[in-house]
TIVO-483737 format. One line per field, with one value per residue (C-alpha): residue number from 1; residue in three letters; x, y, z. Coordinates in nm, 3 decimals. Each point is the difference from the previous one (the first is absolute). Layout:
<minus>
seq (NUM  ...)
type (ALA  ...)
x (X  ...)
y (Y  ...)
z (Z  ...)
</minus>
This chain:
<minus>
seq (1  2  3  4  5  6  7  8  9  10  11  12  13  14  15  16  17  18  19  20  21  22  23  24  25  26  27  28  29  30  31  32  33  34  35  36  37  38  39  40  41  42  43  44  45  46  47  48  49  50  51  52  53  54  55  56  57  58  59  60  61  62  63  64  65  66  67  68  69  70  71  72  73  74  75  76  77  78  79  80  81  82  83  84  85  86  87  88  89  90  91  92  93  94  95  96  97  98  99  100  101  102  103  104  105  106  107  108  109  110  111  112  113  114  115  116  117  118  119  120  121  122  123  124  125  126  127  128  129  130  131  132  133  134  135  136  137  138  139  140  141  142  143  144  145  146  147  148  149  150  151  152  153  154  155  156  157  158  159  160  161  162  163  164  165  166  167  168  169  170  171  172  173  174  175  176  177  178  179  180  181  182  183  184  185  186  187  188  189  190  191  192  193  194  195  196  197  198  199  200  201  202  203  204  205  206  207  208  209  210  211  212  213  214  215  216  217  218  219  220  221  222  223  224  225  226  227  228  229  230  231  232  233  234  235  236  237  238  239  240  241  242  243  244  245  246  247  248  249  250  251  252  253  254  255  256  257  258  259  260  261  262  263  264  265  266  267  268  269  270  271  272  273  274  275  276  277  278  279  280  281  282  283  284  285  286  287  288  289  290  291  292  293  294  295  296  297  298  299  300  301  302  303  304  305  306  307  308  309  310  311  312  313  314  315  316  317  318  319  320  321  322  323  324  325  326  327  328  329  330  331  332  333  334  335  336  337  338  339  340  341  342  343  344  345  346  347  348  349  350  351  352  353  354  355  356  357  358  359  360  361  362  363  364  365  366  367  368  369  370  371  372  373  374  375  376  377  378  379  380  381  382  383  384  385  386  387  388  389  390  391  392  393  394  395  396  397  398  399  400  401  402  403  404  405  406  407  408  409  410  411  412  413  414  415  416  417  418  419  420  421  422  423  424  425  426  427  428  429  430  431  432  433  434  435  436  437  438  439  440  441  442  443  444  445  446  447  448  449  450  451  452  453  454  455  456  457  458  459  460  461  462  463  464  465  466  467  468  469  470  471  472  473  474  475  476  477  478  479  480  481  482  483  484  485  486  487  488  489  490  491  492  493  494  495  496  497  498  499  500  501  502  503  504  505  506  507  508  509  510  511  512  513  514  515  516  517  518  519  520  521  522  523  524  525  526  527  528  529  530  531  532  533  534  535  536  537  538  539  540  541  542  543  544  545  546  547  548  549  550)
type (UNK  UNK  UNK  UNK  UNK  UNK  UNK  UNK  UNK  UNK  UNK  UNK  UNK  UNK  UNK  UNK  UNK  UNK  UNK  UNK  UNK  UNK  UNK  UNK  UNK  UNK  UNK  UNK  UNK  UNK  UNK  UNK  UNK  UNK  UNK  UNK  UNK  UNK  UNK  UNK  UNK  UNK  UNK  UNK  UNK  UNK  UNK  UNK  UNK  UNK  UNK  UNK  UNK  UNK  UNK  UNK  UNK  UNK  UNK  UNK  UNK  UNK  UNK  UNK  UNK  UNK  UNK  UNK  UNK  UNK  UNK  UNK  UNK  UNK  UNK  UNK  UNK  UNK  UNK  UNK  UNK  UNK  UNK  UNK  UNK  UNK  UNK  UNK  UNK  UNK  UNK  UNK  UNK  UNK  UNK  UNK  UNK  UNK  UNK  UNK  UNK  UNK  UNK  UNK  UNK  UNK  UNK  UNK  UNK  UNK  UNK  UNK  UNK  UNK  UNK  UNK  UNK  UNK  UNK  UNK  UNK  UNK  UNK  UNK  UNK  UNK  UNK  UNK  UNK  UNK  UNK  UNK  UNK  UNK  UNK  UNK  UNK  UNK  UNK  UNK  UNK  UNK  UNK  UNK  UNK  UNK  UNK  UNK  UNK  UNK  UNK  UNK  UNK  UNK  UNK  UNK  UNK  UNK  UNK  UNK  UNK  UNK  UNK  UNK  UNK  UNK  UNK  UNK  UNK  UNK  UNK  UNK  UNK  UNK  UNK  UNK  UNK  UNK  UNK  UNK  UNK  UNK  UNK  UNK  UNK  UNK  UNK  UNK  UNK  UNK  UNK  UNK  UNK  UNK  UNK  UNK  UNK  UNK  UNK  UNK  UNK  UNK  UNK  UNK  UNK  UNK  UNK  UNK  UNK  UNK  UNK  UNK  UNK  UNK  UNK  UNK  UNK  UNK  UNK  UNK  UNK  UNK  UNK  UNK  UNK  UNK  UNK  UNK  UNK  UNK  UNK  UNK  UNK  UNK  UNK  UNK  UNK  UNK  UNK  UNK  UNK  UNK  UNK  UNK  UNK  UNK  UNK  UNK  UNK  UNK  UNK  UNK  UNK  UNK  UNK  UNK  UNK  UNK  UNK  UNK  UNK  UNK  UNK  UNK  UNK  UNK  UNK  UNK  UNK  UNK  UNK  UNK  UNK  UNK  UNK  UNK  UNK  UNK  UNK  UNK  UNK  UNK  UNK  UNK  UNK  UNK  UNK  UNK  UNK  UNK  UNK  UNK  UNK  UNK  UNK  UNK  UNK  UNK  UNK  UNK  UNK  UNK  UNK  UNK  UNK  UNK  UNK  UNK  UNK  UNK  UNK  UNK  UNK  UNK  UNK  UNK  UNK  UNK  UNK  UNK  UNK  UNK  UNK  UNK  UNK  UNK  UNK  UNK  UNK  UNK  UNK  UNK  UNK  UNK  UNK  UNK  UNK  UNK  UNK  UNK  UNK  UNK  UNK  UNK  UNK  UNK  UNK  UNK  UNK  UNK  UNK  UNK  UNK  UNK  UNK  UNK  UNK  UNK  UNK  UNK  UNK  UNK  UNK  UNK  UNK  UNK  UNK  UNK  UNK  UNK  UNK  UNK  UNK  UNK  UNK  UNK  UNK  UNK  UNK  UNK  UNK  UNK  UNK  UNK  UNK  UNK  UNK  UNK  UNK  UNK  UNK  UNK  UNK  UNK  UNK  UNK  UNK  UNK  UNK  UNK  UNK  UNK  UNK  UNK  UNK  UNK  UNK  UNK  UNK  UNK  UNK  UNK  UNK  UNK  UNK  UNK  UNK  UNK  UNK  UNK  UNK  UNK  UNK  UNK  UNK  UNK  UNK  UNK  UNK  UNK  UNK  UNK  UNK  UNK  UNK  UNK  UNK  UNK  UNK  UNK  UNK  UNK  UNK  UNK  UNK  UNK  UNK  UNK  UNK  UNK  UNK  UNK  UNK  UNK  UNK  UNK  UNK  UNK  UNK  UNK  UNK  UNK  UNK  UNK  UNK  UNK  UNK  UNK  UNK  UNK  UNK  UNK  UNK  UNK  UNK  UNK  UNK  UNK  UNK  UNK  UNK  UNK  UNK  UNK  UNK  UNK  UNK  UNK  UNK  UNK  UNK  UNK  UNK  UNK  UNK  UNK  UNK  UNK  UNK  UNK  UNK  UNK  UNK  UNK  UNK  UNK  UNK  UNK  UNK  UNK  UNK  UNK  UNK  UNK  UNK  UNK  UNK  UNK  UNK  UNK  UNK  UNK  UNK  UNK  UNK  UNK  UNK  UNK  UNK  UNK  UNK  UNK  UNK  UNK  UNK  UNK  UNK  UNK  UNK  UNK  UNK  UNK  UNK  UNK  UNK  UNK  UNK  UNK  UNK  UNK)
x (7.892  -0.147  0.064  -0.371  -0.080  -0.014  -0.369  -0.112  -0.050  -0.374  -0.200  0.293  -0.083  0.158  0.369  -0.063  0.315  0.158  -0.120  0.185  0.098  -0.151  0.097  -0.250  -0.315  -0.310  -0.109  -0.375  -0.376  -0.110  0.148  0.256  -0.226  -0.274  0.298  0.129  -0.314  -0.068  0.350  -0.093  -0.330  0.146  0.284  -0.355  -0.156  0.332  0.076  -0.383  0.057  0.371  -0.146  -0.276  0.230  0.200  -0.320  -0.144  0.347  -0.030  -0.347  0.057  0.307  -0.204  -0.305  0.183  0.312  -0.093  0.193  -0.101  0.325  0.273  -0.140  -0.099  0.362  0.116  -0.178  0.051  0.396  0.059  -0.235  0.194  0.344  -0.064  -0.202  0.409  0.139  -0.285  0.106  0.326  -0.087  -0.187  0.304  0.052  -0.286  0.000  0.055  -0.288  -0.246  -0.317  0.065  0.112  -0.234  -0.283  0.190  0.048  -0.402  -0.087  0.185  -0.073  -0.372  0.037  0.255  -0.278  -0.280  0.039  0.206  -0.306  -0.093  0.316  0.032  -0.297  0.066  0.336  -0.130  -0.328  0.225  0.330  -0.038  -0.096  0.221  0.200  0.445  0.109  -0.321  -0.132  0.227  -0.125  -0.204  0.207  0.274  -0.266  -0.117  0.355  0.033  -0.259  0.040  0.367  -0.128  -0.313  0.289  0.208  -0.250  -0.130  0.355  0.053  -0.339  0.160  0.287  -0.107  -0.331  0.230  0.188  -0.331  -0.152  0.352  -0.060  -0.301  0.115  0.338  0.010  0.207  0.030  -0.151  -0.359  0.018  0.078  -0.298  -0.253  0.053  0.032  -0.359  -0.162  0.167  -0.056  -0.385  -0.027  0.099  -0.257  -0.250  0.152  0.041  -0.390  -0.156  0.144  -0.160  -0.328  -0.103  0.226  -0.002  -0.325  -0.182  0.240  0.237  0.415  0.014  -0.233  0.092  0.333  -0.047  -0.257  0.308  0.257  -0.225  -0.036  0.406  0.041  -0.293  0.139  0.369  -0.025  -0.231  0.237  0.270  -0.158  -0.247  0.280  0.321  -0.029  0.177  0.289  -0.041  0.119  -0.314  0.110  0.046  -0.409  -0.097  0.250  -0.232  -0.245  -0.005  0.144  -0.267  -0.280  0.141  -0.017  -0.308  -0.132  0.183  -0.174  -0.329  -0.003  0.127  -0.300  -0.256  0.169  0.032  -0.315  0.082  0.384  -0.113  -0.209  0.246  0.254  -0.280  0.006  0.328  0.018  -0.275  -0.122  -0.252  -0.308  -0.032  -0.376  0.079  0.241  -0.038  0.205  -0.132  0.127  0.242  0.135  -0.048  -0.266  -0.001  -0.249  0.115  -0.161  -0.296  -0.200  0.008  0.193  0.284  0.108  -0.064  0.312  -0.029  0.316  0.044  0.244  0.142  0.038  -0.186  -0.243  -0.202  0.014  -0.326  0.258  0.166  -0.145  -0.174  0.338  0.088  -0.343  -0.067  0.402  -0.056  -0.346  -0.073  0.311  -0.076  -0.385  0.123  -0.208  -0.244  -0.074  -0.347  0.156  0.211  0.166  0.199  0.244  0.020  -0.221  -0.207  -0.044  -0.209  0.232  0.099  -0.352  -0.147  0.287  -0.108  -0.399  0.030  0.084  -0.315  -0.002  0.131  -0.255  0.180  0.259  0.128  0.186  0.253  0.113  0.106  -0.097  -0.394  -0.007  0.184  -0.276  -0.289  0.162  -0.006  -0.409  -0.075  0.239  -0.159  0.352  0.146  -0.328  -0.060  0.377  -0.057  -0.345  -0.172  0.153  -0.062  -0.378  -0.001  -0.125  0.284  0.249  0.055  0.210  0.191  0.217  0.223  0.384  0.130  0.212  -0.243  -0.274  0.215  0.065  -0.367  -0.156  -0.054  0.209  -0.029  -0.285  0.106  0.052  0.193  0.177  0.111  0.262  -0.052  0.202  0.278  0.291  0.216  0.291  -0.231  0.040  -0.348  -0.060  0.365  -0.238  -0.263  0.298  0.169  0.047  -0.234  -0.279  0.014  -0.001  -0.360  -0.109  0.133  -0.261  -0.295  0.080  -0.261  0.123  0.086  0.020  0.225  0.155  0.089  0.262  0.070  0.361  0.074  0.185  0.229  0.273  0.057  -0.011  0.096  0.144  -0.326  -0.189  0.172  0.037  -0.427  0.067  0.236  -0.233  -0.273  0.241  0.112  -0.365  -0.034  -0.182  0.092  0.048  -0.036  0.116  -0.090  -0.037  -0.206  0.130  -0.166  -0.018  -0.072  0.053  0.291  -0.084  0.142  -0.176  0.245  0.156  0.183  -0.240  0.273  0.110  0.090  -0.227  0.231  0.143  -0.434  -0.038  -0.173  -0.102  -0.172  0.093  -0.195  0.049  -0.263  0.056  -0.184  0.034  0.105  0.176  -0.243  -0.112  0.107  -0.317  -0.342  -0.312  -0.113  -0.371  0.033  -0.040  0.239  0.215  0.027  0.369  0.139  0.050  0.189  0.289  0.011  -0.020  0.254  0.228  0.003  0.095  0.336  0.039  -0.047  0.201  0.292  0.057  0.036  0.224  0.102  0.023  -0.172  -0.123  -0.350  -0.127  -0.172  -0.140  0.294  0.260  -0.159  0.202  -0.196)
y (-5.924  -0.354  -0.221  -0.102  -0.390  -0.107  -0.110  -0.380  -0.220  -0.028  -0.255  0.048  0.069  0.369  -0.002  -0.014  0.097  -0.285  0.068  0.295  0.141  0.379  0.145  -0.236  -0.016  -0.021  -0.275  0.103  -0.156  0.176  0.135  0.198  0.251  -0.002  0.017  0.319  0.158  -0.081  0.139  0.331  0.017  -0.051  0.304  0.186  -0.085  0.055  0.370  0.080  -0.094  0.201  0.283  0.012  0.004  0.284  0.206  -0.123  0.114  0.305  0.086  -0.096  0.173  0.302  -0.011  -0.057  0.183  0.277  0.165  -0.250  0.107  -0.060  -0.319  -0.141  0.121  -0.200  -0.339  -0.025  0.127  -0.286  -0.250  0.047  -0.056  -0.251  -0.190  0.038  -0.136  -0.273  -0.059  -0.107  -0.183  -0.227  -0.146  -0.219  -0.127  -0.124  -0.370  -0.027  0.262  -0.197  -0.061  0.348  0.184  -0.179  0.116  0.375  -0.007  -0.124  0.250  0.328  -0.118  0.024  0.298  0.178  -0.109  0.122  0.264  0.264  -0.163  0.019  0.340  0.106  -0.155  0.131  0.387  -0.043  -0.131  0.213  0.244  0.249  -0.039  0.231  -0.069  -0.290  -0.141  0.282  -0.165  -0.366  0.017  0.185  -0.293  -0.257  0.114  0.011  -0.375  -0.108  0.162  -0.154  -0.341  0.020  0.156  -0.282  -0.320  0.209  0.031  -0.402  -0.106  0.104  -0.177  -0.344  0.049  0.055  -0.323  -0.219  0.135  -0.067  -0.314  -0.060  0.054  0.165  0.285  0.308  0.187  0.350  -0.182  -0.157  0.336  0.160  -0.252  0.085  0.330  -0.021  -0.180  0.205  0.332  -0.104  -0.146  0.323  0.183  -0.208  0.013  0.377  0.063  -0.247  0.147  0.317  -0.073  -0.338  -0.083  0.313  0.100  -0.313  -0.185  0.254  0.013  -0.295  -0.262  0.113  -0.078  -0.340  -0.124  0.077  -0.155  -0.337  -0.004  0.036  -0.279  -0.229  0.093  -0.001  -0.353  -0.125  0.071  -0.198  -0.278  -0.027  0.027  -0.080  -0.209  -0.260  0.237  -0.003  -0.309  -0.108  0.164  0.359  -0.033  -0.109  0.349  0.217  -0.163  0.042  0.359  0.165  -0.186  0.244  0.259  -0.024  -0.118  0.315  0.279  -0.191  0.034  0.387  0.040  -0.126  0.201  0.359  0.159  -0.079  0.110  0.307  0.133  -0.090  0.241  0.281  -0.027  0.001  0.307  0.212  -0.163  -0.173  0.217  -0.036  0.064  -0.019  -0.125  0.005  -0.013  0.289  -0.026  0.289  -0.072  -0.186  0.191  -0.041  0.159  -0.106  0.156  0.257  -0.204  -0.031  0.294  -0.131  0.345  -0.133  -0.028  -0.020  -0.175  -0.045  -0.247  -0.029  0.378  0.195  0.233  0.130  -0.044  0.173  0.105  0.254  0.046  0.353  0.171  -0.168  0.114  0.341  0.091  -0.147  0.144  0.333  0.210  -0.101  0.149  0.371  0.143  -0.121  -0.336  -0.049  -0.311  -0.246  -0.287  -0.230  -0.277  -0.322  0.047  -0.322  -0.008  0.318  0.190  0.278  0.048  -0.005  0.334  0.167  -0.020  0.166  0.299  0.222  0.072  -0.330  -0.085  -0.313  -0.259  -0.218  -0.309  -0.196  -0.358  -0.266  -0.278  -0.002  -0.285  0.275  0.251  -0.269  -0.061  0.397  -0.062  -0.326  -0.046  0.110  0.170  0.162  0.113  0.153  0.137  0.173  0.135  -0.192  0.277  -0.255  0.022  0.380  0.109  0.228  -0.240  -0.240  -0.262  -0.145  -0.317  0.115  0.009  0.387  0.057  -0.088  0.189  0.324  -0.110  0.015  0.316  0.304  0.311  0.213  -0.213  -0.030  0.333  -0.279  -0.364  -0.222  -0.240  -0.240  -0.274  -0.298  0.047  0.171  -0.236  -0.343  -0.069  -0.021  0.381  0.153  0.103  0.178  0.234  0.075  0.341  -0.139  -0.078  0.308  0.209  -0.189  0.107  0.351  0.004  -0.114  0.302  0.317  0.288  0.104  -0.406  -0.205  -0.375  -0.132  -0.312  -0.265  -0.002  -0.280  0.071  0.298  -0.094  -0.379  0.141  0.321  -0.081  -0.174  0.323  0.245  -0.195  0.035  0.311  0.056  -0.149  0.207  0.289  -0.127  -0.071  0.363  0.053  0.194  -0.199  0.051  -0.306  -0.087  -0.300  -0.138  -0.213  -0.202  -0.319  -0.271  -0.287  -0.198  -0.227  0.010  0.244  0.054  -0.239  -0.225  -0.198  -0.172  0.318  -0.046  0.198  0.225  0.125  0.070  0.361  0.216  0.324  0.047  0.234  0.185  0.279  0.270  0.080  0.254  0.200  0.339  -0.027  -0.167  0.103  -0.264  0.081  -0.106  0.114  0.282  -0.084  -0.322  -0.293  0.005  -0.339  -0.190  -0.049  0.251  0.326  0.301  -0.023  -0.350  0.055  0.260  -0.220  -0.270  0.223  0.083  -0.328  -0.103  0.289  -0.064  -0.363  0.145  -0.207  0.287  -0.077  -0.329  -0.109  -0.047  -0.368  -0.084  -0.299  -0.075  0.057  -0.042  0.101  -0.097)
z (-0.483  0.074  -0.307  -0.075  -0.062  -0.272  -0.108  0.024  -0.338  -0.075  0.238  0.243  0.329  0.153  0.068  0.341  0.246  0.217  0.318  0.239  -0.315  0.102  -0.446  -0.143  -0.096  0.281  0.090  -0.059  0.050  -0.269  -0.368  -0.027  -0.187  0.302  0.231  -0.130  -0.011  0.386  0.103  -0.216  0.200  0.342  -0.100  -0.097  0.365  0.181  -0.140  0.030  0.397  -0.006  -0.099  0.255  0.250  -0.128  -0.008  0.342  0.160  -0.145  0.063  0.365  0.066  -0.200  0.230  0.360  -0.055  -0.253  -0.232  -0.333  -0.214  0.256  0.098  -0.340  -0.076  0.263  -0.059  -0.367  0.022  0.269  -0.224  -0.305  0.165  0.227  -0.341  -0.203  0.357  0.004  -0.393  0.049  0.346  -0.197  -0.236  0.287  -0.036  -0.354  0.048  0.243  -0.219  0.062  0.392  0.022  -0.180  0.235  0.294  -0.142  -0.080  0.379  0.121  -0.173  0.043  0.358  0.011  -0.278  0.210  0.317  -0.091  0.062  0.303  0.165  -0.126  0.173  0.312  0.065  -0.090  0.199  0.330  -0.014  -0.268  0.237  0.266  -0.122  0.030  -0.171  -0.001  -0.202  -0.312  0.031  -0.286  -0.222  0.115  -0.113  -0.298  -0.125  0.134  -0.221  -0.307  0.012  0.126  -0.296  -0.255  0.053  -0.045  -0.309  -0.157  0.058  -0.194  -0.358  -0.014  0.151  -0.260  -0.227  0.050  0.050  -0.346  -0.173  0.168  -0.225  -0.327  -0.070  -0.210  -0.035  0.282  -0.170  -0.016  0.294  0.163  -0.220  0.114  0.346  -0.041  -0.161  0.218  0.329  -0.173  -0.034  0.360  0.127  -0.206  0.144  0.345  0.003  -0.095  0.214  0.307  -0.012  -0.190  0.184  0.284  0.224  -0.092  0.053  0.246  0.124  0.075  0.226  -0.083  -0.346  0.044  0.179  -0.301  -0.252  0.219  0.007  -0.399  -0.012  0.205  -0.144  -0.358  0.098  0.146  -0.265  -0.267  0.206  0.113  -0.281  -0.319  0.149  0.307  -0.192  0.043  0.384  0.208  0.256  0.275  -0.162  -0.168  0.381  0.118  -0.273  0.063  0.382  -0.045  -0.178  0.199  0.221  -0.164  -0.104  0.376  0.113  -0.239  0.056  0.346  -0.048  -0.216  0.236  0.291  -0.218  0.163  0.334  -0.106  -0.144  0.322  0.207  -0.199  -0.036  0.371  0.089  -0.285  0.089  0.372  0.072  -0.035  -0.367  -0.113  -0.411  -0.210  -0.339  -0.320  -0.277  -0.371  0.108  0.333  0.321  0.272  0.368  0.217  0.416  0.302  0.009  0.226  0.354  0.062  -0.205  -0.231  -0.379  -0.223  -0.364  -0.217  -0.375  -0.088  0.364  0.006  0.277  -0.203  0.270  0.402  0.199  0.218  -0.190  -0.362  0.094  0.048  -0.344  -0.208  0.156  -0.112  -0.347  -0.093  0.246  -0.138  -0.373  0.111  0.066  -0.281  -0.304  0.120  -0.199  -0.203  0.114  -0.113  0.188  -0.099  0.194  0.322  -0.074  0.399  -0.014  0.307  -0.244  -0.142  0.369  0.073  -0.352  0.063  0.314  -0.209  -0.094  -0.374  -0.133  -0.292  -0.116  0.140  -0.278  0.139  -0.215  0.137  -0.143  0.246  0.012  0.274  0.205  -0.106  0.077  0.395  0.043  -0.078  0.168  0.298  0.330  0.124  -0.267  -0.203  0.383  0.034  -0.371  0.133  -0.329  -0.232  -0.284  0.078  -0.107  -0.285  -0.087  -0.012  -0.323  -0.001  -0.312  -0.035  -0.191  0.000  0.103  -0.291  -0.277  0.188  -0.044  -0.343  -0.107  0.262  -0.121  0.056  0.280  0.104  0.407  0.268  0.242  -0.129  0.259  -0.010  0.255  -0.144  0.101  0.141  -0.359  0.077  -0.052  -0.335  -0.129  0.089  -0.134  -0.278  0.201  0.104  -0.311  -0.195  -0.232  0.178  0.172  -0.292  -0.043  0.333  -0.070  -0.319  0.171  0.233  -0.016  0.028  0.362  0.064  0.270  -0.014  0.307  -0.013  0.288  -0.033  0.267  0.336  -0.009  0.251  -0.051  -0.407  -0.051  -0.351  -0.130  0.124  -0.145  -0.274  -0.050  0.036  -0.286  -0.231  0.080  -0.050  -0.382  -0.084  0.048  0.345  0.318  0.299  0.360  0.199  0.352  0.204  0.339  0.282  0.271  -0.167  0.251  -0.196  -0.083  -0.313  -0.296  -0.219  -0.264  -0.243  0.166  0.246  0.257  0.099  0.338  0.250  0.141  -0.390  -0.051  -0.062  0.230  -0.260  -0.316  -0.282  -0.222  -0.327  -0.057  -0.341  -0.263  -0.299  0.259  0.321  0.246  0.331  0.265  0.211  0.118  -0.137  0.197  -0.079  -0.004  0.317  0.259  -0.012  0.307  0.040  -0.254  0.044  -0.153  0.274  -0.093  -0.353  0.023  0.211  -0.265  -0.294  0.222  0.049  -0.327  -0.146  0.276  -0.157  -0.428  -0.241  -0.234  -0.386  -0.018  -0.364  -0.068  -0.030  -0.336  -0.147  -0.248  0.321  0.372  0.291  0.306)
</minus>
């Protein structure tokens, strides 16, 4: 420990250190007492800002890459070693903590900055190219988080020499102080991100606003309190260095629309008609004009293509309709496709239609293409639509209140469904049930994930229902439509899988009074339950809440 100094006689002026002596005191324009205070609240601003970028790299790597847990797992694993690395980087920089500390601060607010910018860019121009190319983001998100882990672990211990600068005092409360005030800075980081930056600015020009207050308050606290400490030509280097910075994420800021429809483009092509950003996902309506077949994604991740969705919705609902049918209630389906299949069924009395997302809901209404594609099933009378999350709508029906439950849900394996496929939400759906009822589950595709299929299926077998599994081909498009979203094109999958599933052994069939399908048929039907059956994983465990497997 630093021997402290000892204090001046009364009417003495501060024991001020020759100068180039880097253990004594500051040589400060203000009191010591104001000085310490404005060193606490830059650690307060600068850990507010660190923690933003955690979350912004993890909510981007989340939303283009899928799979939340692995990726948060990633960012924060490489953040908190690279911050220990960054730690003892900065001894070295002891003797020069003021100079060094400005640099550290000009740097992470550019590295933090444009971060989810350069993110973005790489994913929306080779993360579907498939190869190598397919792994350029996953390469760059690890970059950054090592590059942002490192400038964050070097803040501490050069703050931690400037404070002791200030006003020596045992190292304990100098460590506590800190620890306060960057404990507190994350708190304040960590809830403005989701409650007003993405909502109100979103991930990019959010993270360029809190890169431009690290620099303005990083250099501040230089330049302002210890540019006595700095010779001319170093303030001029900070100086000039986070102008920079700051000219850089300003020009970034003004140029984020035109950045961001570029990328949509190059993403989705170029005949975008809506882009919008829900408080549950991102939704992208392209084509259904002009001849051009309309494509709906969530999130990046093709939902529905005109092209093919009627040899997806015929297999999900028209099997599950092979006897009562008078209530219905399906889950997901906010685009009104598998309420368009179930009202062409006579009998149906009531279609009850849970989603989440109501802006999806309000586009199946009001768009011209896909309220046409859905045949305006919304505009029924039978059908009632509820925004409501899935699970807690089974939590609260009533028993055997539904003759047919559809599942026409996510992908199981994105992360923000696993529950939506678990033992225990199926034992919900099992309840609602009537007697004589059918669930139908989309399982995802069969042959590019046999395990994650029969895995559905297991789970619907431990919840205590009979299944009957089958699956469709004939998919014509090659987007991603499962978790990952820069799968390359040619590893796209080219079926869908589906579970029958009721109280009794279920009868894989079409209703014999019912409509005749336009692509399937019972040869086709039939043909899929082979296939399905020909690609079983024996002895899989059931996913549950507590312990998901997909």
């Amino acid at each position: 420990m630093i021997e402290p100094h000892a204090p001046a006689p009364p009417g003495c002026p501060p024991p001020w250190s020759a100068p180039g002596d880097p253990t004594g005191p500051a040589r400060l324009p203000v009191r010591p007492g104001t000085g310490r205070f404005l060193v606490l609240a830059g650690v307060f601003v600068c850990a507010a800002c660190g923690l933003v970028y955690e979350l912004e790299l993890v909510a981007l790597a989340s939303y283009l890459m899928g799979d939340s847990v692995t990726q948060a797992s990633v960012v924060l694993s490489v953040m908190v070693f690279a911050m220990g690395i960054g730690s003892l980087g900065a001894k070295r920089l002891r003797p020069l903590a003021a100079a060094g500390f400005g640099a550290v601060e000009a740097t992470l607010a550019l590295v933090g900055g444009c971060s989810a910018m350069a993110l973005y860019a790489v994913f929306a121009w080779t993360g579907d190219w498939g190869g190598v190319w397919a792994n350029g983001p996953r390469c760059l998100l690890v970059a950054f988080s090592l590059a942002t882990g490192l400038l964050i672990g070097a803040e501490v211990p050069l703050l931690m020499e400037l404070i002791q600068r200030i006003r020596r005092q045992d190292a304990g409360g100098a460590v506590a102080d800190l620890s306060a005030a960057d404990y507190v800075g994350a708190l304040v980081g960590g809830l403005a991100f989701p409650f007003l930056l993405l909502p109100f600015l979103g991930q990019l020009t959010g993270a360029l606003l809190t890169g431009a207050v690290n620099a303005v308050v990083g250099g501040a606290l230089v330049l302002g309190l210890f540019r006595r400490d700095l010779t001319r030509r170093a303030r001029w280097l900070l100086l000039l260095g986070n102008a920079l910075v700051l000219t850089i994420l300003a020009t970034a800021a003004v140029l984020v629309d035109d950045f961001e429809r570029a990328a949509r483009q190059a993403v989705y092509g170029g005949d975008v008609r809506v882009a919008l950003r829900t408080g549950v996902q991102e939704v992208v309506l392209t084509g259904g004009t002009h001849g051009r077949p309309l494509a709906l994604f969530l999130d990046g991740r093709l939902r529905v293509s005109e092209r093919d969705e009627l040899r997806y919705h015929e297999a999900l609902v028209h099997p599950a309709m092979n006897g009562p049918h008078a209530r219905v209630l399906i889950l997901g389906g906010g685009d009104g496709l598998a309420a368009r299949e179930v009202l062409r069924h006579p009998g149906v009395a009531r279609v009850d239609v849970v989603e989440l997302d109501a802006e999806v809901v309000r586009l199946a209404r009001t768009d011209p293409a896909l309220s046409a594609l859905n045949q305006h099933a919304f505009g029924d009378p039978r059908v009632h639509v509820t925004t409501e999350d899935a699970f807690v709508r089974l939590r609260g029906a009533t028993p055997a209140a539904y003759d047919v439950v559809v599942s026409d849900l996510p992908d199981p394996r994105i992360t923000a469904s696993t529950k939506l496929y678990s033992q225990e939400f199926y034992g919900l759906a099992r309840r609602v049930l009537a007697p004589g009822g059918r669930l139908v589950v989309h399982t995802g595709p069969v042959t590019a994930g046999p395990r994650v299929h029969w895995t559905v299926e297991a789970t619907l077998r431990a919840a205590g229902l009979r299944t009957a599994p089958y699956g469709t081909g004939g998919r014509h498009t090659a987007s991603a439509a499962g978790p990952d979203r820069t799968a390359g094109r040619s590893r796209a999958p080219r079926d869908w899988g589906f579970v029958l599933a009721a109280r009794t052994d279920p009868r894989l069939r079409l209703d014999p009074d019912g409509p005749r399908p336009s692509v399937l048929t019972e040869a086709s039907l039939a043909a899929g339950e082979r296939a399905a059956r020909g690609a079983r994983i024996p002895g899989l465990p059931a996913s549950t809440l507590v312990h998901p497997r997909y």
